[in-house]
C-alpha positions, 0 to 999 in steps of 0.5 A, spaced: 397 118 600 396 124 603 389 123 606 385 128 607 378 125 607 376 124 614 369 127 614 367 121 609 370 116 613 377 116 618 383 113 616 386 113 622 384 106 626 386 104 632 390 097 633 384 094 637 380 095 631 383 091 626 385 085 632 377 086 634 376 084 626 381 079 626 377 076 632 372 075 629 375 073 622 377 067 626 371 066 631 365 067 627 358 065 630 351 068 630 350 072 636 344 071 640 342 065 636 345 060 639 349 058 646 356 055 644 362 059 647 362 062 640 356 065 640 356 067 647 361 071 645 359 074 640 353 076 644 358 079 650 362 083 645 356 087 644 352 089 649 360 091 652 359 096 646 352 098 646 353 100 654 360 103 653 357 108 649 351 109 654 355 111 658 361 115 654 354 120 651 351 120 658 346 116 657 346 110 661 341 109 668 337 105 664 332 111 662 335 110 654 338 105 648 342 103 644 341 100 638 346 097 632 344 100 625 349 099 619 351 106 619 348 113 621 343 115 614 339 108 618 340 111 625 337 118 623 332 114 619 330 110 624 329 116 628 325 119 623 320 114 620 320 111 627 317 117 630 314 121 627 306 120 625 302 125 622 300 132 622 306 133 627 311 140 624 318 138 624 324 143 624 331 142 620 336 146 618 340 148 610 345 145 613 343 139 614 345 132 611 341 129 606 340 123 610 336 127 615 333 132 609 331 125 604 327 123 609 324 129 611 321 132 603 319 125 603 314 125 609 312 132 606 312 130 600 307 124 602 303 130 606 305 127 613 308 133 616 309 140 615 317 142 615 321 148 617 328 149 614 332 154 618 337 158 614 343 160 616 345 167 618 353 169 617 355 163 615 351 159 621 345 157 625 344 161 630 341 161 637 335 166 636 333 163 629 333 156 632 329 158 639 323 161 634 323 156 629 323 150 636 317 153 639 312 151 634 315 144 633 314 138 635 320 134 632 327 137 630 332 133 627 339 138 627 346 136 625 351 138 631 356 140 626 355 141 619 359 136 614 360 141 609 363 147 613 364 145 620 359 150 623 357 148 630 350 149 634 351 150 639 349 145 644 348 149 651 342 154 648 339 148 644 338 145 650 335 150 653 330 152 647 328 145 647 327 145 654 323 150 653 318 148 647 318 140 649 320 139 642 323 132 641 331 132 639 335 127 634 342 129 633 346 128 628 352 127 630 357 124 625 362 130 624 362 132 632 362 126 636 367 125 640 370 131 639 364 135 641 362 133 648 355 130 648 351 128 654 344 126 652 342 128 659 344 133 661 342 135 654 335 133 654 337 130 647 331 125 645 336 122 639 342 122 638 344 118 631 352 116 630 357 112 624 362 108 627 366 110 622 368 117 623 370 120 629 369 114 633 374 110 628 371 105 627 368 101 620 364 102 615 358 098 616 357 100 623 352 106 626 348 106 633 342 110 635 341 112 642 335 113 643 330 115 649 326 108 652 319 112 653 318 115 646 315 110 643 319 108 637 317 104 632 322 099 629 325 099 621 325 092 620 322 086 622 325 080 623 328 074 627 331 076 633 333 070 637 328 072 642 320 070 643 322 065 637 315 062 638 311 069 636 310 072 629 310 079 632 316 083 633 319 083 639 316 091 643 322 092 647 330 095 646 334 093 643 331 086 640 325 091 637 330 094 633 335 089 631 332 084 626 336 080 622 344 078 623 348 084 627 355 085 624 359 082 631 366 083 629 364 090 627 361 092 633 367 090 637 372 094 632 366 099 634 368 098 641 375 098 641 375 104 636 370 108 641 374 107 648 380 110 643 377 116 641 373 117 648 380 116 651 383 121 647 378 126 645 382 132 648 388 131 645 384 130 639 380 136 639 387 140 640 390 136 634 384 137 630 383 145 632 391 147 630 392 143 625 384 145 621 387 153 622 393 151 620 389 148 614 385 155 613 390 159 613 395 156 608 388 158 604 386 163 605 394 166 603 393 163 597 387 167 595 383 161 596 375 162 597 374 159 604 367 157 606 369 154 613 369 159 619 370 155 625 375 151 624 376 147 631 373 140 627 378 140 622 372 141 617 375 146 611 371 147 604 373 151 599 374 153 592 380 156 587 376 163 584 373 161 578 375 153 579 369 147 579 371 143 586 370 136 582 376 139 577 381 141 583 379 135 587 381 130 581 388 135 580 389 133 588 389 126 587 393 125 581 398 129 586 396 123 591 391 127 595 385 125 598 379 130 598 372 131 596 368 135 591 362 136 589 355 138 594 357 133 600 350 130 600 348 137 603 345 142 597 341 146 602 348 148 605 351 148 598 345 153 596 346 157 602 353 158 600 352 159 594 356 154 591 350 149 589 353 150 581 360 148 583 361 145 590 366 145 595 373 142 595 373 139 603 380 138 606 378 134 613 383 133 619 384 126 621 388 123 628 394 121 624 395 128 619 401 131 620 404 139 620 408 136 614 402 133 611 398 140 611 404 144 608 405 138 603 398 139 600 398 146 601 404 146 596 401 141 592 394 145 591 398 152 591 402 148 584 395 146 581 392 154 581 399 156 578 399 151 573 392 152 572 393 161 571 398 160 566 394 155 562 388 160 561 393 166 560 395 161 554 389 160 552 387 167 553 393 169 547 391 164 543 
């Protein structure tokens, strides 16, 4: 098969991610529970990657957290429903993922909050239509990148916007990290919600929220913790407030091993990505294909066939063996924003190990389903 699904999960792994699972398979215990050499550590293979990931996002020195989640919708939700308290106006963004927009409707739905939807202009979110809309906010929950086009906020002007309102920041960073450099510091970003499954290459069942120290954030859920055990109250301090219940371990050490990677080779990366995703894009726009994605730098390209639902063209490519994804994305505003809310988008996205070859397959795949499809509605139409 030819994979070209990586926005939903990479399929590319690094080989210290299946030796950490494998570890773990042949060593199970309970982190934090109990003081066997087992136990132990299962405990030190997680903290190794709570602080690696400080450090690689620049939020090391003590003054934030990192907390373990089972993926990045719990992350964000985490992030939202642990701050926000009532009254307070919040800012979002069209092209937003459901896991932030969800959670946002149903705090205005609920009269908690009053909530902006910054809309797109040419196809992006621009700076000045962010700066205005941040100004009069308390709280702003934003996509580094889109998952259904790729578009990028700019990151140095919204620091300087968040600067300058003092709005609280969580970042989506499920389709940018690592291949946008994140530094939480120099940002001034208050949160910033991750997968481990995506750009870190990392598992499913894995997700992180790093988080500012000082913000007050109130826990999801309450449980054991393996610390305070004589108390009925959940602990108030990161990580143990935060992290209830059993951790995957074997997961978090993948996660671990997949992130080194993905940091260590985020250049390479980035150019790999970047050549092959305009690569991509040119080969449709050759064909006549609707094109939806303008910067292509993160590999993210969405696009129709004229007069095709995405779901059918979806479903043609993968009986030629080829992984994409129809359909709305988890992202209608975005959808509805392109205009593309009726029919979706098919989205072809870069992973490490896609090839040139892989690219000019799928673009001689795709090009045989539209011909094959033009000439069953030209037999059709003479019927």
């Amino acid at each position: 098969m030819i994979y070209l699904d990586n926005a939903a999960t990479s399929g590319f792994k690094p080989k210290g991610v299946e030796a950490a699972l494998l570890y773990d398979l042949a060593h199970s215990a309970n982190s934090g529970r109990s003081g066997h050499r087992y136990a132990l550590d299962a405990a030190v293979k997680i903290e190794n990657c709570r602080e690696y990931l400080l450090s690689a996002l620049g939020a090391d020195g003590g003054g934030y957290a990192a907390v373990f989640t089972k993926n990045c919708t719990e992350a964000l939700n985490l992030g939202i429903f642990g701050f926000l308290r009532e009254g307070m106006r919040v800012v979002t963004t069209a092209f937003d993922h459901n896991s932030v927009l969800r959670p946002l409707f149903e705090l205005e739905k609920r009269g908690k909050i009053s909530l902006m939807v910054v809309e797109p202009a040419g196809g992006r979110i621009t700076p000045e239509h962010l700066d205005s809309a941040l100004a009069n906010a308390d709280f702003a929950a934003l996509s580094i990148a889109s998952n259904v086009t790729g578009a990028r906020i700019d990151l140095d002007l919204l620091a300087e916007s968040v600067r300058r309102s003092g709005v609280t920041l969580l970042l989506d960073g499920a389709q940018a990290v690592p291949l946008v450099p994140v530094d939480m510091k120099k940002l001034g970003a208050h949160m910033l919600a991750l997968p481990g499954h995506k750009g870190l290459h990392g598992v499913q069942g894995t997700g992180v929220l790093v988080f500012r120290r000082d913000l007050g954030l109130m826990p999801l859920l309450m449980g054991g913790t393996g610390t305070a055990s004589d108390s009925t109250y959940q602990p108030s301090e990161p990580p143990e407030a935060f992290e209830a219940g059993t951790l995957f371990a074997g997961g978090i050490a993948a996660l671990h091993a997949g992130a080194k990677w993905s940091f260590e080779n985020a250049a390479a990366l980035r150019e790999h990505t970047a050549r092959l995703g305009g690569e991509l894009a040119g080969y449709l726009k050759a064909m006549g294909a609707e094109l939806y994605t303008r910067d292509t730098s993160l590999g993210v390209i969405s696009f129709n066939l004229p007069g095709r639902d995405s779901g059918e063209i979806a479903d043609k490519l993968a009986e030629a063996d080829i992984a994409v994804r129809g359909g709305l994305h988890c992202a209608p505003l975005a959808h509805r924003a392109l205009g593309t809310q009726n029919r979706g988008a098919v989205r072809a996205s870069i992973g490490a190990d896609t090839t040139e070859r892989d690219i000019y397959t799928f673009a001689a795949r795709l090009e045989a389903i539209s011909a094959r499809l033009r000439r069953s509605d030209a037999l059709n139409r003479t019927r």
